[in-house]
C-alpha positions as CSV (number, residue, x, y, z in Angstrom):
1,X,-50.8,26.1,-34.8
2,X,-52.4,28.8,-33.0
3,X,-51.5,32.4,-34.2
4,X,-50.1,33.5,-30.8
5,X,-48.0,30.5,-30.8
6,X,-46.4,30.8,-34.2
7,X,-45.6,34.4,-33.8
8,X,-43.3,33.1,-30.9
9,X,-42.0,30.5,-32.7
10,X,-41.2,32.2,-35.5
11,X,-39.7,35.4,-33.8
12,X,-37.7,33.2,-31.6
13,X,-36.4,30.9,-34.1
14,X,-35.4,34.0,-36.8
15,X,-33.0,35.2,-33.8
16,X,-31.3,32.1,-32.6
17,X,-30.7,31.7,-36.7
18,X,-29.1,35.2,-36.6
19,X,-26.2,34.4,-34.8
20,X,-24.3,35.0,-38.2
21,X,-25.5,38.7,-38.2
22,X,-25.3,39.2,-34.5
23,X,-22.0,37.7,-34.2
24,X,-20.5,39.5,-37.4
25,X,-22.8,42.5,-37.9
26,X,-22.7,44.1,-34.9
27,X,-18.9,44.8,-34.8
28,X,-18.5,45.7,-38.2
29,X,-18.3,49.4,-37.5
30,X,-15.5,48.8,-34.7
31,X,-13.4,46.8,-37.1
32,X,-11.1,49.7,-37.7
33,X,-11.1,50.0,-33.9
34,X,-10.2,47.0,-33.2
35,X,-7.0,46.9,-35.6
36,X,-5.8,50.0,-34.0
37,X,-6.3,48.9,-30.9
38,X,-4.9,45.2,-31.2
39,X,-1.7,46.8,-33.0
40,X,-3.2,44.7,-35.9
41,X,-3.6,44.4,-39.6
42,X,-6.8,44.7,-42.0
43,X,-6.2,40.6,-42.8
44,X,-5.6,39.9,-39.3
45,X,-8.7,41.7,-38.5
46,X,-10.9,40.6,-40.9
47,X,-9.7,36.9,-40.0
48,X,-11.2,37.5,-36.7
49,X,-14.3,37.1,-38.8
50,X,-13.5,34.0,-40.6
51,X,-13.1,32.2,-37.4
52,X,-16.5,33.3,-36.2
53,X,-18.0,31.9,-39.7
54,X,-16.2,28.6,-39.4
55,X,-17.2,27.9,-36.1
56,X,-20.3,28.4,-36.9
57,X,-20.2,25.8,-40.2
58,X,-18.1,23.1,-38.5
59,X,-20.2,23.2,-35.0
60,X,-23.2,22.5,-37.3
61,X,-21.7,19.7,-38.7
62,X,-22.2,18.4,-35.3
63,X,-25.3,19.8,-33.6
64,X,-27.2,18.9,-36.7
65,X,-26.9,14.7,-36.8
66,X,-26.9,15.1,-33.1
67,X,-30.2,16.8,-32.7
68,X,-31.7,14.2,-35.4
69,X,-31.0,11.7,-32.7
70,X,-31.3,13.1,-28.8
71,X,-33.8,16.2,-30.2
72,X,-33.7,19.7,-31.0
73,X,-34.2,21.2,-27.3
74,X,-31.0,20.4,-25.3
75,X,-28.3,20.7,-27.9
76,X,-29.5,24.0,-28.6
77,X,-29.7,24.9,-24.6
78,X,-25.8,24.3,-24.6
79,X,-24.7,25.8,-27.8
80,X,-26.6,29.3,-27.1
81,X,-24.9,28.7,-23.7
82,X,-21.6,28.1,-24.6
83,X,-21.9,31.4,-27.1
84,X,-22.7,33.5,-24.1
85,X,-20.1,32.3,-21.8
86,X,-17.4,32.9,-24.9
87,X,-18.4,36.4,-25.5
88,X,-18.1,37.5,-21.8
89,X,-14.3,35.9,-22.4
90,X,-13.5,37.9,-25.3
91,X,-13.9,41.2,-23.4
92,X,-10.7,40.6,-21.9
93,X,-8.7,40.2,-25.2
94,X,-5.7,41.7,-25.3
95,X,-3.7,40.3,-28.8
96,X,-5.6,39.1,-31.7
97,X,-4.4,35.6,-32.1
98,X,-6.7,34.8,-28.7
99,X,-9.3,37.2,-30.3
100,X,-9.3,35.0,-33.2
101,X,-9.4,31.3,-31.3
102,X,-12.2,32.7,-29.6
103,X,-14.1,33.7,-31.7
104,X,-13.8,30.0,-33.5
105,X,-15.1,29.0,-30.2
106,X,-18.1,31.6,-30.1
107,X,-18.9,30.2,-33.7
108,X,-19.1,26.7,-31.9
109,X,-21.3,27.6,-29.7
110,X,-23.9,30.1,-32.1
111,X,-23.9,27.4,-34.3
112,X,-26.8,25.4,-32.4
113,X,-29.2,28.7,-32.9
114,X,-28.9,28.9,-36.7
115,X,-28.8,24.6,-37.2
116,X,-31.6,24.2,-35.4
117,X,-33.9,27.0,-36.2
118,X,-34.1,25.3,-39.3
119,X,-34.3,22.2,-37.9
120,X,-37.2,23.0,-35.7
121,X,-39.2,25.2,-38.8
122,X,-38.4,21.7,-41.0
123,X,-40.2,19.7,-38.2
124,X,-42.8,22.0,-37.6
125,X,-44.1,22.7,-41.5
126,X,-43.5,21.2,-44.6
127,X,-44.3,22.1,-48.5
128,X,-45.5,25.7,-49.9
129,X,-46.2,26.0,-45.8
130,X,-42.4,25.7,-45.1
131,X,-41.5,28.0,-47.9
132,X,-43.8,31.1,-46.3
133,X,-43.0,30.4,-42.8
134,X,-38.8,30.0,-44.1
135,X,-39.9,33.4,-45.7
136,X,-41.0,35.0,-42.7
137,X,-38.2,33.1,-40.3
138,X,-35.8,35.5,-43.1
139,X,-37.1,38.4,-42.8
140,X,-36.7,38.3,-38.8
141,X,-33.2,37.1,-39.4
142,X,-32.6,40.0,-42.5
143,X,-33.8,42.6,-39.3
144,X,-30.6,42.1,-37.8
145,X,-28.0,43.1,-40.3
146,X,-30.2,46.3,-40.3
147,X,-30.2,46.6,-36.7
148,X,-27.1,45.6,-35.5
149,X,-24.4,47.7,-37.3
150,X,-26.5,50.9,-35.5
151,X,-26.4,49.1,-32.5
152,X,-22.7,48.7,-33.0
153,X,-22.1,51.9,-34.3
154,X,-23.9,53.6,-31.3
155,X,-22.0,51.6,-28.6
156,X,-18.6,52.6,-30.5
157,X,-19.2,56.0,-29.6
158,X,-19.4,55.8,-26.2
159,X,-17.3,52.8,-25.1
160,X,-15.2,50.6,-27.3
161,X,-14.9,47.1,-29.4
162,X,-15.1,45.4,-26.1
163,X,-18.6,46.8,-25.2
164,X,-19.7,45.5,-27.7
165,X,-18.9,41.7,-27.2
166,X,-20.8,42.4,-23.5
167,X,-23.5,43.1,-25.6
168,X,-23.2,39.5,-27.5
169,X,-23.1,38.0,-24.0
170,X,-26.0,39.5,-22.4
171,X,-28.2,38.4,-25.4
172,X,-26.8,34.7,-25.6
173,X,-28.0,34.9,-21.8
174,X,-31.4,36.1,-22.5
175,X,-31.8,33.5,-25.2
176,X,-30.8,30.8,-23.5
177,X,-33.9,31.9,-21.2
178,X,-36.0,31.8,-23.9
179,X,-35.5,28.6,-25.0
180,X,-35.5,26.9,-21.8
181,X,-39.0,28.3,-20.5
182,X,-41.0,28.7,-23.9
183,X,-39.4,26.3,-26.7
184,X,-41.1,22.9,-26.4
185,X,-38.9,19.4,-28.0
186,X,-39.9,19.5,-31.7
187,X,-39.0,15.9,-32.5
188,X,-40.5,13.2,-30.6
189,X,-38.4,10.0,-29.8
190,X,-40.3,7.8,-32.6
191,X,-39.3,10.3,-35.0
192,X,-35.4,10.3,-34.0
193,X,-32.0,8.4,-35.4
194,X,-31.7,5.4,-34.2
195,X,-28.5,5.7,-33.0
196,X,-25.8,8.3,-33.1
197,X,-23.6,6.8,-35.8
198,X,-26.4,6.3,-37.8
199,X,-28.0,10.4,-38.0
200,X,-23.9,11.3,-39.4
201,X,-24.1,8.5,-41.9
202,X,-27.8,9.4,-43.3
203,X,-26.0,13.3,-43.4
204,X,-22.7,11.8,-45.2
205,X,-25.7,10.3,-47.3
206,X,-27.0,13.7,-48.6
207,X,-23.6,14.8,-49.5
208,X,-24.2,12.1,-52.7
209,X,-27.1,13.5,-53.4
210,X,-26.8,15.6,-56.2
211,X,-30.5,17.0,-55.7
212,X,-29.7,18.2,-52.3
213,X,-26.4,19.4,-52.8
214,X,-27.1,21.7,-55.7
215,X,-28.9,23.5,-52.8
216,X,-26.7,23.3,-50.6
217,X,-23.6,24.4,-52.8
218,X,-25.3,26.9,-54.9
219,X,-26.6,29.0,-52.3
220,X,-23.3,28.5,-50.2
221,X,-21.7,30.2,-52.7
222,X,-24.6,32.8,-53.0
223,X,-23.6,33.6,-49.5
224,X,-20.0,33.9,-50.0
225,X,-20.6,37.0,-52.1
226,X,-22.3,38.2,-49.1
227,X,-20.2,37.7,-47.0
228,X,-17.3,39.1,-49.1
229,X,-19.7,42.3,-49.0
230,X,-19.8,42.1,-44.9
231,X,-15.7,41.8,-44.4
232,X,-15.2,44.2,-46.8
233,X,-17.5,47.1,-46.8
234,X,-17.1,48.6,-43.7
235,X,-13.2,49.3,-44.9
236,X,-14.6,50.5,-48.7
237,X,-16.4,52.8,-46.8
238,X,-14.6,54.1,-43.8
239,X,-11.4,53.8,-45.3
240,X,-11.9,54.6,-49.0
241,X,-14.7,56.9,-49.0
242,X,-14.1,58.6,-45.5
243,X,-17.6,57.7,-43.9
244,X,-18.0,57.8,-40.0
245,X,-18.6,54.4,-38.5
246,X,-22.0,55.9,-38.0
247,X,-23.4,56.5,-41.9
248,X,-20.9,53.1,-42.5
249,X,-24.0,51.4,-40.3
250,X,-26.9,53.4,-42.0
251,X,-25.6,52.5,-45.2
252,X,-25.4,48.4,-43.8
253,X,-28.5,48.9,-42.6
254,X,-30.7,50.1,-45.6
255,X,-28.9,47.0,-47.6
256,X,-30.4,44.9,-44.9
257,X,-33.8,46.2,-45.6
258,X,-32.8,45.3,-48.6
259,X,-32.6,41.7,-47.7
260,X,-35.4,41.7,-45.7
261,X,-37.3,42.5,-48.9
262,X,-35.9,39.7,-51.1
263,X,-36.6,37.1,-48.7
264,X,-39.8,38.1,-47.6
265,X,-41.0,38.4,-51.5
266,X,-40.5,35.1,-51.3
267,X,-43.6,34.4,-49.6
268,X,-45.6,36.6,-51.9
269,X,-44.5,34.8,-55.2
270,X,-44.3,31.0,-54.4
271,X,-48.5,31.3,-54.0
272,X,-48.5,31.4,-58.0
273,X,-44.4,30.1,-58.8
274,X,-42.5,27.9,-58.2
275,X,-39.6,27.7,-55.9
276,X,-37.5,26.3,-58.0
277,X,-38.1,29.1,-61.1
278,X,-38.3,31.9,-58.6
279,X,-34.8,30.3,-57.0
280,X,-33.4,30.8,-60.7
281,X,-34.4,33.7,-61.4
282,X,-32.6,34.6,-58.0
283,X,-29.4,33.6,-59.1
284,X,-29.4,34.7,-62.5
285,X,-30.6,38.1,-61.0
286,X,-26.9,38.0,-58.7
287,X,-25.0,37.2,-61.4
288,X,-26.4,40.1,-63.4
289,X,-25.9,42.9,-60.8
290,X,-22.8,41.9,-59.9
291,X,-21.2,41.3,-63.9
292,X,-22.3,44.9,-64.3
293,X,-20.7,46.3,-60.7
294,X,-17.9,44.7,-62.4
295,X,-18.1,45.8,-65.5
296,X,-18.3,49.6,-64.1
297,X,-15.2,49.1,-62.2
298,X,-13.3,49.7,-65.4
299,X,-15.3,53.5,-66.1
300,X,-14.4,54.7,-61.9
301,X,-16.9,53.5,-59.9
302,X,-18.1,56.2,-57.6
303,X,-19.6,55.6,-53.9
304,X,-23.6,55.8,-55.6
305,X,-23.1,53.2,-58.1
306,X,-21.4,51.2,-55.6
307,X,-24.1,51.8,-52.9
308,X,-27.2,51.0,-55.5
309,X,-25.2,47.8,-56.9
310,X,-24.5,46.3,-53.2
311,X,-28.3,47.1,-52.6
312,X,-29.6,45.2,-55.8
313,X,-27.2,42.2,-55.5
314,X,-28.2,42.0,-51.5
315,X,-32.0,41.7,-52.6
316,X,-30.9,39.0,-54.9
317,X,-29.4,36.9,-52.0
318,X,-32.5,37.4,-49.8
319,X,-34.2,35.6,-52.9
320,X,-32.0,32.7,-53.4
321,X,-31.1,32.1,-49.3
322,X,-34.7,31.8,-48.5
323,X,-35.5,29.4,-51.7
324,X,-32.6,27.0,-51.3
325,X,-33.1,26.8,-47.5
326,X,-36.7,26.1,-48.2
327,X,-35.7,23.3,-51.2
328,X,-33.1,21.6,-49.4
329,X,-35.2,21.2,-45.6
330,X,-38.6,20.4,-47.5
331,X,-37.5,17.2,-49.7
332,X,-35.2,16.0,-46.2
333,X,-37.8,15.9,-43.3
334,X,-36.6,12.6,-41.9
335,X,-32.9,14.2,-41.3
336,X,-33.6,17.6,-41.1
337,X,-30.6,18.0,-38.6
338,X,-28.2,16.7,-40.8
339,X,-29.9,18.4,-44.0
340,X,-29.7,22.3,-42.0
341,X,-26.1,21.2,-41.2
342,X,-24.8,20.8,-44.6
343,X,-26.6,23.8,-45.4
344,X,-25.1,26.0,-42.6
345,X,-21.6,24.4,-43.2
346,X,-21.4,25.5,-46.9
347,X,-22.5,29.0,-46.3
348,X,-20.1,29.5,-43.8
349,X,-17.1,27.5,-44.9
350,X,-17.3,29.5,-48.3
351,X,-17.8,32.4,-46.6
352,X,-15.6,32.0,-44.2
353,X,-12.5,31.3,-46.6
354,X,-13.9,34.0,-48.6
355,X,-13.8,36.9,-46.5
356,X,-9.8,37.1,-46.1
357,X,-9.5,36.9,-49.3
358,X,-10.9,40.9,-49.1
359,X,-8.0,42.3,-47.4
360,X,-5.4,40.2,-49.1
361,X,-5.9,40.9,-52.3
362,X,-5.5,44.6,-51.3
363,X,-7.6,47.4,-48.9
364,X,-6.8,50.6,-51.2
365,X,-9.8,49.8,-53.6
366,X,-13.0,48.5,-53.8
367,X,-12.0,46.2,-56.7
368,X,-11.0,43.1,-54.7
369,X,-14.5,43.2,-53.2
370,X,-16.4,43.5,-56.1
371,X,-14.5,41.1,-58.3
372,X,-14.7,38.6,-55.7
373,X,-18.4,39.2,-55.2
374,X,-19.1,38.6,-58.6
375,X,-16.7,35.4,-58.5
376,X,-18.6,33.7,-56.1
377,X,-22.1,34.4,-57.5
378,X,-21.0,32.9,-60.9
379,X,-19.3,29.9,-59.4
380,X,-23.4,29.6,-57.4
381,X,-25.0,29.6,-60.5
382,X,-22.9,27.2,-62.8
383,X,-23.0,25.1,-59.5
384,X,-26.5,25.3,-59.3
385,X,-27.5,25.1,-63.3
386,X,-24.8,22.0,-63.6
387,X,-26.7,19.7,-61.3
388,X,-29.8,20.7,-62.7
389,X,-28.6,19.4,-66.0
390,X,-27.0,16.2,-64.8
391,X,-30.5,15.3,-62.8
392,X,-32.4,16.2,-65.9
């Protein structure tokens, strides 16, 4: 593939797969905004968010068997389409019960971009190449949770939540511009499902598969810590330690360098390791940083241990999220659709029932958040180091 080709490919594929950040990230800082101004609670609020993340796993669910069989181009056209048209809705909100379907529906739609960027890099390379190129597609998508709680943070101070979903709109559009004059069909006909039915039963397939799955399931759960991090942390900060939504987003953003840095290390190790021991040492590296952010909950964790725990245990995840994607897409090339969409389904369905957990389980401390955090990276790793035993 020429070099000028790839670079588009790749830089176009990391941001239709960052419709998690873009969709999440980006309004973080107006979250306390948006409670006040929606005569709302912090649950309520944060819910908003865990509508977002299941539309985006359960519209994979879809998108990803149906791309194996009609191709990657034109169900990807729609989705991206669908998010924009959404997002210009949701600027009219005025009660968060029909901010909260919507967003479901805006998850629909974004879920095409993040199912089929995988799809598409799976199609496209395959082996150690897959692993540096899923590296690299990471790294693009890590840019965003830096970028887009600035962004966010910026537009709060001179308009309001609203502006921001504008924003989301006007992007979708130029995407869907993208794709339709420079993103060629991936997956020729002789390569596709023969039949509708047929691509969901070879993905129902892969749920049996204990080799897939501990992929699939570890990393989901990998995720969820993150995304416990993302619905909590913007209240830990504003709330608890009085931040302005402004150092809230610097702070998001040098964790997203952060994560940037784990997956793009990635690249740099599996020349001499690998995956699968740099994957474990991934895991086992979460589960670490997080027992011990635990651990100093019970001596008064100040802001600084807080800030250089979320910063280790965020380099962690940009470790095991570009492994296990990598994994899971490389040993499933002939359903690739249906493989991203189980992938994309348990990261967001855990992290997605995850998140309002946060603001349940109380919004006056930072303890629900880290406790949970380190919850969900246990339950990744005993996931992930019980199927390795079974398939031993």
């Amino acid at each position: 593939m020429a070099r000028a080709k790839r670079f588009l490919l790749t830089f176009l594929l990391g941001t239709l797969s960052a419709f998690g950040p873009l969709s999440m990230d980006m309004y973080l800082p107006a979250l306390p905004d948006l409670q006040a101004n929606l005569h709302t609670s912090q649950s309520l609020a944060q819910l908003s968010i865990t509508a977002c993340l299941l539309g985006l796993a359960i519209g994979q669910v879809f998108v990803g068997p149906i791309s194996d069989r009609f191709g990657r181009r034109w169900p990807l056209l729609i989705g991206v389409g669908f998010y924009a048209l959404t997002s210009f809705v949701i600027v009219g909100v005025t009660q968060i019960s029909t901010l909260i379907v919507l967003r479901f529906i805006q998850g629909l739609g974004g879920s095409a971009g993040q199912v089929l960027s995988r799809s598409i890099a799976r199609d496209q390379f395959s082996g150690k190449s897959l692993a540096r190129f899923m590296a690299i597609l990471m790294s693009i998508n890590g840019v965003f949770p830096i970028i887009a709680p600035l962004f966010g943070g910026l537009v709060i101070r001179f308009t309001n939540w609203q502006g921001i979903f504008m924003i989301l709109g006007i992007i979708g559009v130029i995407l869907v511009l993208c794709v339709l004059f420079f993103l060629k069909e991936t997956l020729p006909k002789a390569k596709r499902s023969r039949s509708t039915g047929h691509a969901f039963k070879e993905m129902g397939e892969l749920v049996l598969d204990g080799g897939f799955m501990k992929y699939a399931l570890g990393q989901g759960f990998v995720m969820g810590a993150l995304f416990v991090y993302i619905a909590g942390s913007s209240f830990v900060f504003q709330q608890i330690y009085h931040l302005s939504p402004q150092m809230f987003s610097f702070i998001y953003a040098i964790n997203g360098i952060s994560l940037v840095l784990g997956s793009n290390i990635v690249g740099r190790l599996v020349t001499n390791l690998s995956e699968e021991r740099i994957l474990r040492v991934g895991i086992l590296f979460g589960v670490s940083v997080t027992g011990l952010l635990s651990l100093s909950l019970i001596l008064g964790t100040n802001m600084y241990v807080l800030m250089i725990g979320l910063l280790l245990m965020v380099f962690g995840i940009g470790i095991v999220n570009t492994t296990a994607t990598s994994l899971a897409m490389n040993a499933e090339g002939d359903k690739a659709g249906g493989a991203s969409a189980l992938l994309g389904l348990s990261m967001n369905a855990i992290g997605g029932l995850a998140t309002p957990l946060v603001g349940l389980f109380g919004s006056h401390s930072q303890v629900p958040m880290v406790l949970l955090m380190f919850t969900a990276e246990v339950i990744g790793f005993l996931i992930y180091t019980g199927f390795t035993k079974r398939l031993a």
